[in-house]
N, C-alpha and C positions, 0 to 999 in steps of 0.2 A: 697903588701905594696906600697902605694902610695909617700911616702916619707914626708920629713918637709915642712914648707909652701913655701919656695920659689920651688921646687919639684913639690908642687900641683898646680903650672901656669899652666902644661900642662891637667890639668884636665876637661878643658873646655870642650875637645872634647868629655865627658860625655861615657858613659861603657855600654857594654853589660849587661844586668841581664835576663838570661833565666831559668826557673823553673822548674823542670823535679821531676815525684816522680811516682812508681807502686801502683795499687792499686789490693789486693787480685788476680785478673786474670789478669794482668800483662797490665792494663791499662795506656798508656801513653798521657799524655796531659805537654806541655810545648810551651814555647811563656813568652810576653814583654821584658819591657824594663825601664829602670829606670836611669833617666839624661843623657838618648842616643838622640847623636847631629846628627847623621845620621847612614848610613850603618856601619854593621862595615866587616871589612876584614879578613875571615875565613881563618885558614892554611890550605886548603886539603875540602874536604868533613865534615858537623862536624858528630861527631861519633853517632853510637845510643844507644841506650840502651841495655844490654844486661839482659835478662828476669831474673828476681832474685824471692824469697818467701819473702814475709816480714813475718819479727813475726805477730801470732795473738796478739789481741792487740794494735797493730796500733797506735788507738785512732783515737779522731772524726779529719777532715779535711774539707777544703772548697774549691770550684773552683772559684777563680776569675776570672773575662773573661781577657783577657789578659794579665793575668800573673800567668798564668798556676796554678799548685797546692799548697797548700799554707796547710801544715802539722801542725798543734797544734800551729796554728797561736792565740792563749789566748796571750794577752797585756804583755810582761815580767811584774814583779815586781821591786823595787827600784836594780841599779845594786850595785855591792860589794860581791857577794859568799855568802849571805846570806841565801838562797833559791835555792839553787843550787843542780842537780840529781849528781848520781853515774856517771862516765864514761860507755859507753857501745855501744849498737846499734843505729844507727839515721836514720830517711829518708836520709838524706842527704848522710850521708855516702852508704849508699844504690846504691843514684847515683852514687856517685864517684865508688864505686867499679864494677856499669857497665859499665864504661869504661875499656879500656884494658892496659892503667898506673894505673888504680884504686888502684888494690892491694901492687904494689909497692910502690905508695905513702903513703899508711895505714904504711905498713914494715918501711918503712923512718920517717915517724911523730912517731912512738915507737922509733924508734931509736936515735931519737932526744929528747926523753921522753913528746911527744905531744899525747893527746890524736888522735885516727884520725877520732875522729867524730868533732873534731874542725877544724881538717883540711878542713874536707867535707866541714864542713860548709862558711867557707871562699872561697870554690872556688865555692860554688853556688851561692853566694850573688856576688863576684866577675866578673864571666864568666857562670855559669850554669853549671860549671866543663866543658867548652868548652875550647880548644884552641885556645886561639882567638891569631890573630897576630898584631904587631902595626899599627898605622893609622901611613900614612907619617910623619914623622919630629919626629914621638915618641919613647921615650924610654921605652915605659909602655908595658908589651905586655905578653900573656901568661895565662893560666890555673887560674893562681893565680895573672896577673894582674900586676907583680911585677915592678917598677921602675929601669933601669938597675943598677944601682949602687946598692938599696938599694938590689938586687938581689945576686950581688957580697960580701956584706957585709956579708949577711945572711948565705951562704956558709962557710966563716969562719969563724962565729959563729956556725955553725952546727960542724966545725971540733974540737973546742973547745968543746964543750958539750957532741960526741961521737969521737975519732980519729981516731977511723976504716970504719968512713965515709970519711976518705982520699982520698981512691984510687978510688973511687965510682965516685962524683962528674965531672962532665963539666960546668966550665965555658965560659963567654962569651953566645953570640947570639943562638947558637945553642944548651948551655946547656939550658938556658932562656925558650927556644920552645920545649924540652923535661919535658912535666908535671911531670914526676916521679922524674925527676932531680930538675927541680925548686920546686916540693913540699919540698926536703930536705931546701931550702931555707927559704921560706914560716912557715915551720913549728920551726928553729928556732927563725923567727924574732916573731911568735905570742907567745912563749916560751919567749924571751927577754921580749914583752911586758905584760904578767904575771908574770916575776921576779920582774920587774918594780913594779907591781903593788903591789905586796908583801910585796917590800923593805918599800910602802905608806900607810901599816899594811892592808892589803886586803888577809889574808890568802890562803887562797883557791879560785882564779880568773874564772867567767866561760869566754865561750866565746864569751857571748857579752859585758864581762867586758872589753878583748883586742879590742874589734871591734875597739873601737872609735882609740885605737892608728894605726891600721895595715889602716884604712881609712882614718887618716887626717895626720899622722905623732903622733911620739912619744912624742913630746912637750906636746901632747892634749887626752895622755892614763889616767892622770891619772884626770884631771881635768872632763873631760867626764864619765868615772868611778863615781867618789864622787859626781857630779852634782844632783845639788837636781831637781825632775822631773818636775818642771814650770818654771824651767830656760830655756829661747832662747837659741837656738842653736848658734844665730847668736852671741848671748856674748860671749859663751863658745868660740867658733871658732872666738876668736877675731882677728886673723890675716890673717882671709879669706876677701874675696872680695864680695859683691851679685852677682856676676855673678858667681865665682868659687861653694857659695852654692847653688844657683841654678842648678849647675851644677849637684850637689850631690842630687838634689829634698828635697833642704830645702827650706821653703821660711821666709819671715819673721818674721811669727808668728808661725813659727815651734819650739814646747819645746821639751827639752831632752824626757821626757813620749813617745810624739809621734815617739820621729826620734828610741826609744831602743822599741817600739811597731812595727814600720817598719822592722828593720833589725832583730827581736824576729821572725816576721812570715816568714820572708826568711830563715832563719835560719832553724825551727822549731824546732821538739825535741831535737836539738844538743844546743838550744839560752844558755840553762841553766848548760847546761856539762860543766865540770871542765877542765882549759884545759892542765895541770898537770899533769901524769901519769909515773908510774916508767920507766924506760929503761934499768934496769937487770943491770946498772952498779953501 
C-alpha cells in the first residue's frame, strides 16, 4: 500500500514489476517493468523459484517479451464482485508459495481472513513477490511495497481482526523487510479495503476491486471500484499529478477498462477471486 495522496509524492521513483509463472515442466520466464525510473535495489540475492506442479488446467497463457508470463490475461469485466470465481488456487499464488516466506504468508492472509490468492496477487503486480528494498530517501519498500507507516497501521489492524497475531508480528524496518511479516500487514490493509468496499454495497469485493485502493490510497478504493469503464483515469485520480500518473504507466487517455485490463493480466487468475475468506474465527 502506497498510502493517500500526499504519501504518493514519493512514487515518482516508479516500482519494480517482475512476472514469474511455471509452465507444465517447470518452465520459468520472468523480466519487466512498469513505471520503473531506474535500478532498483535488491535485499540479498533475489530468490528463485522453487519447482511446483500446477493443476492441470492451467488455461491458455501468453508471453509477452519483456514482461515475462502473463496467465489468463482476458480483459477483466466491469469491476464490483459481479463476476467474480470461488477462492482457491492462482498462478500467482504459485509464485509466492515458491519462495520460502510463501507459505507463511498464505498462513497469515487466512489468518487475517484474506484469501491468499489475493495476497499473491498483490505482491506480483507490486514486486514479482521480490523483496525489494527502499531506494534512498524512501519509505516504501518490501515484498508488498508497503509505505512505512501505512505498514505499521496495517499491523494493528491485523491484531484487531485476529489477536493471536500479537505475539507473532515485528515491527519497524526490519519487520517491513521480513515478507512473511509484512504479508500479515498487507493482507489486513486489502481486507480494510474490501470492508470499505462492502460498507459502498459491493458485496462480495474481488481483488481487483481492492486494487485501485491498496495502489493509489483509500480515498480512491471505492471511486475506482464503481467507475464506469471510459472514464480517464486521470479524473478518477483527481488529486494526482501527470508526472505521479505517469509514474504508475497511466497516460492521459488512459480509461479505467484499460488501467482494470492492465493489472486483470498481472494479476491473472487471482484478478477475479474474492478476496474475503473465513478465518475459523
Amino acid at each position: 500500500m502506497r498510502g493517500g495522496r500526499a504519501d504518493r509524492l514519493v512514487m515518482g521513483e516508479g516500482r519494480r514489476q517482475c512476472g514469474a509463472a511455471l509452465f507444465i515442466a517447470s518452465l520459468l520466464v520472468a523480466g519487466g517493468a512498469w513505471g520503473q525510473a531506474g535500478p532498483v535495489r535488491m535485499n540479498g540475492v533475489p530468490e528463485q523459484i522453487i519447482p511446483r506442479v500446477f493443476d492441470v488446467g492451467l488455461g491458455s497463457f501468453e508471453i509477452v517479451p519483456g514482461t515475462g508470463v502473463v496467465v489468463g490475461g482476458t480483459p477483466a469485466p466491469g469491476a464490483g464482485g459481479g463476476e467474480g470465481m470461488p477462492a482457491g488456487a492462482s498462478a500467482a499464488l504459485d509464485v509466492m508459495s515458491g519462495r520460502s516466506w510463501g507459505d507463511a504468508a498464505s498462513q497469515h492472509a487466512t489468518l487475517v481472513g484474506v484469501n491468499p490468492s489475493a495476497l499473491a496477487a498483490t505482491c506480483m503486480v507490486e514486486s514479482g513477490c521480490q523483496n525489494v528494498a527502499a531506494r534512498d530517501g524512501s519509505r516504501i519498500r518490501g515484498a508488498f511495497q508497503m509505505y512505512d507507516p501505512t505498514f505499521e497501521s496495517g499491523l494493528t489492524r491485523a491484531v484487531g481482526y485476529n489477536p493471536a497475531l500479537q505475539g507473532a508480528i515485528q515491527r519497524g524496518v526490519d519487520g517491513s523487510m521480513d515478507p512473511a511479516n509484512q504479508a500479515i500487514s498487507a493482507a489486513a490493509t486489502i481486507r480494510s479495503e474490501a470492508e470499505r468496499l462492502q460498507r459502498a454495497g459491493i458485496s462480495n469485493p474481488t481483488v481487483l476491486d481492492v486494487r485501485g485502493g491498496y495502489n493509489f490510497g483509500s480515498g480512491y478504493t471505492i471511486p475506482l471500484a464503481q467507475a464506469d469503464g471510459g472514464q480517464l483515469m486521470r479524473d478518477v485520480l483527481d488529486g494526482y499529478t501527470p508526472a505521479q500518473l505517469a509514474a504508475n504507466g497511466i497516460s492521459p487517455t488512459t480509461t479505467v477498462a484499460d488501467w482494470r485490463s492492465t493489472v486483470s493480466a498481472r494479476m491473472g487468475d487471482a484478478a477475479l477471486q474474492p478476496v474475503l475468506v473465513s478465518n475459523g474465527r
